[in-house]
Structures are given as C-alpha cells and as structure tokens.
N, C-alpha and C positions, 0 to 999 in steps of 0.2 A: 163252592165248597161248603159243608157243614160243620165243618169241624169239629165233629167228633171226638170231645176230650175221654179220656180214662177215668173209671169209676174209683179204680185201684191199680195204685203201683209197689209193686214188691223188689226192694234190691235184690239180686239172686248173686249178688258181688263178692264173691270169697278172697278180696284183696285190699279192701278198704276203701274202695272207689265209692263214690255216691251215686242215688239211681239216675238211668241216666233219661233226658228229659221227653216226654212222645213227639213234643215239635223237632226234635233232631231226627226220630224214623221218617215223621211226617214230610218235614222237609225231604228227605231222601226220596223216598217213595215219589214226590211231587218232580224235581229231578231227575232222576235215576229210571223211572220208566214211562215210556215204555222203548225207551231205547232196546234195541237190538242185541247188543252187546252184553245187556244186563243179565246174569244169569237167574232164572226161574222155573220154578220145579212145583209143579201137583201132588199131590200125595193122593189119593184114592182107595178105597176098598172095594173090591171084588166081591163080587154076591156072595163065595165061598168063605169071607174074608181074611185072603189073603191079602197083603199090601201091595198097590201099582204107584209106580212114581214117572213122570212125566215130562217134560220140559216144556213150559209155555212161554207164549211171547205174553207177558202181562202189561196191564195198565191202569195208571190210576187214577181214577177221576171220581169225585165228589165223594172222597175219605173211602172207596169202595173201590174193590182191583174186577179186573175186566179179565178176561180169557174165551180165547174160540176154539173150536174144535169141532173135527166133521163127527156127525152124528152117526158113526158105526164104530167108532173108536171108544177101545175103552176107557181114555178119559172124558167121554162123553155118558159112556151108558152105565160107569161106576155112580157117579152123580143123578142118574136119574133115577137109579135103587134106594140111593142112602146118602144125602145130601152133604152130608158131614165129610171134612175133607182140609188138607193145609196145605198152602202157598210156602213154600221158603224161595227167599229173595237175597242173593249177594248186591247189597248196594255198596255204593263209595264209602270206606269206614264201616261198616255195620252188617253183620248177618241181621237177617230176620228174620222168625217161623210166625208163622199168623193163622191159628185155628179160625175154622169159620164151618159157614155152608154155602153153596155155588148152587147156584137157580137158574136154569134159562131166561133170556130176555130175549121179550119178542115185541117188544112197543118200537115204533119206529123214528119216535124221536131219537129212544136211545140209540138204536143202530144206531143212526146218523151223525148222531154227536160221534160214537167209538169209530167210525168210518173216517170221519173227517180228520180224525188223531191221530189213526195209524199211516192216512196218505201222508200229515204232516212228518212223520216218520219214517216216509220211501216206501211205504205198502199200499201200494194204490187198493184197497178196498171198497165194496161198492155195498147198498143194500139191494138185498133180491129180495122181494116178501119178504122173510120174517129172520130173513139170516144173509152172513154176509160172503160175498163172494170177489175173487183178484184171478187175475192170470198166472198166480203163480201163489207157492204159501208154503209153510218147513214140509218137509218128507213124510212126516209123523201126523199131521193131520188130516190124512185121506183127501178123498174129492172135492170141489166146491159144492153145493156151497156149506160154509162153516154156523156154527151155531155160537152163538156168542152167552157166554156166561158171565153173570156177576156173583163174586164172592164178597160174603159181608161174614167179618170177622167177629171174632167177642172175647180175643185174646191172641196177644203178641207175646214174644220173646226178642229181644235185641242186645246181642252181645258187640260190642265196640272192638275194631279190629284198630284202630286210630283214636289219638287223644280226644278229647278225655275218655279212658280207660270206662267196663264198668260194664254190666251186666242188670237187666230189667225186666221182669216182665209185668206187663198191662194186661189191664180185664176193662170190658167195654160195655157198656146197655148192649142188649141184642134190640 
C-alpha cells in the first residue's frame, strides 16, 4: 500500500461535526471491497457528452480502485475518449464520490495480483494476454474477455452515514 495522504481537507459539514478523517474512507475502501455486495457505480461521458453511469464490481489495492469491463461496452469505450470519470461507493457508514481517471492495465503482474483478489472473493478470474477472463461475469460486462482498469483519483467526497457524524472532502497529488 502507499498511502496516499490528502494534500487538503475541507469540512463540507453544515452541522458542526469535524472533518471527518481519510484513514476512516481508507480503512473502508480496504474492507469494504471488493466484496460483491458492495455497491459501485462509474460515472462516464459519452462522446456526445451526455452522462453514463454503470455499476462495477470495484477493487482496492494500493490506494488505487480496480474495475473490468469488456471492451465494446460503453463503460469501456467512454474511458478510452475521455479518461475523466467517478467511482461512487456505498461503504459500511460512509458514501463516497471519488473523481479521478481510469486507464487500461495491461502489465501482467498487475493482472495477476487483481486475478488473484477477485478468486479470493469467489470470482474465479484468470489472465488471458493482456486481460482478464472467468466462466462466468455480471450481465452488463459483455463477453470474455474483460479489460481491466485502474482508476486513480485526485479527490473524494465522504459523507458519514454512522457515527461520528460529518461531511469531507479531500484533494490528492495526481
């Protein structure tokens, strides 16, 4: 992990809560996925730019979320126009929105590590060349095989749904 602190933090808290701390999203995010149940959503622009929103199975490894997608889908080929793009995450306690941009990975160590994660998680994934493929995958991500992204953020929002109460957002080095 690198741990990636915040450059800046802004209370967004209109109730007098304090802001609330990044090792609380971090921890979450660390926890929280890339379980199955977690819910996770893409956001995307459309060449035209109109807004697409998606649902992913995300994952989070070395301060940076993971996402696949078969390569005729357009949360595949939104990203390969205009890189720019948000993650929102329902964790335990905590919403998240986390701007960034999503890049394809094609090194196969990485595969490999993200393969090895999601089997730990009951999705037996494999690497094929340069992307990843299972016997089975959600509805919404077309054929095998999948193309694996990583999203690296440069700002969060996290609103506390559970004590302590309080509203943040973080800005990050890119």
């Amino acid at each position: 992990m690198t741990d990636r602190e915040p450059i800046e933090t802004t209370n967004l808290d209109r109730y007098g809560n304090k802001p609330l701390p990044w090792s609380r999203a971090r921890q979450r995010l660390e926890s929280d996925l890339p379980k199955m149940s977690t819910p996770s959503f893409l956001a995307t622009t459309r060449p035209e730019g109109r807004p697409h929103s998606a649902g992913i199975g995300a994952l989070w490894l070395d301060d940076d979320l993971y996402f696949t997608s078969g390569p005729g889908t357009r949360k595949s080929r939104n990203p390969a126009a205009n890189p720019a793009c948000t993650i929102s995450v329902r964790l335990e306690g905590l919403d998240l929105v986390l701007d960034g941009e999503a890049t394809r990975v094609t090194d196969g160590t990485t595969l490999e590590k993200v393969a090895s994660i999601y089997n730990s998680q009951g999705w037996p994934a494999e690497v094929e060349g340069d992307a990843l493929t299972a016997p089975f995958s959600a509805p919404s991500a077309g054929p095998p095989p999948w193309h694996l992204y990583r999203f690296t953020f440069e700002t969060a929002v996290g609103v506390a749904a559970a004590e302590p109460h309080g509203a943040t957002r973080w800005r990050f080095r890119r």
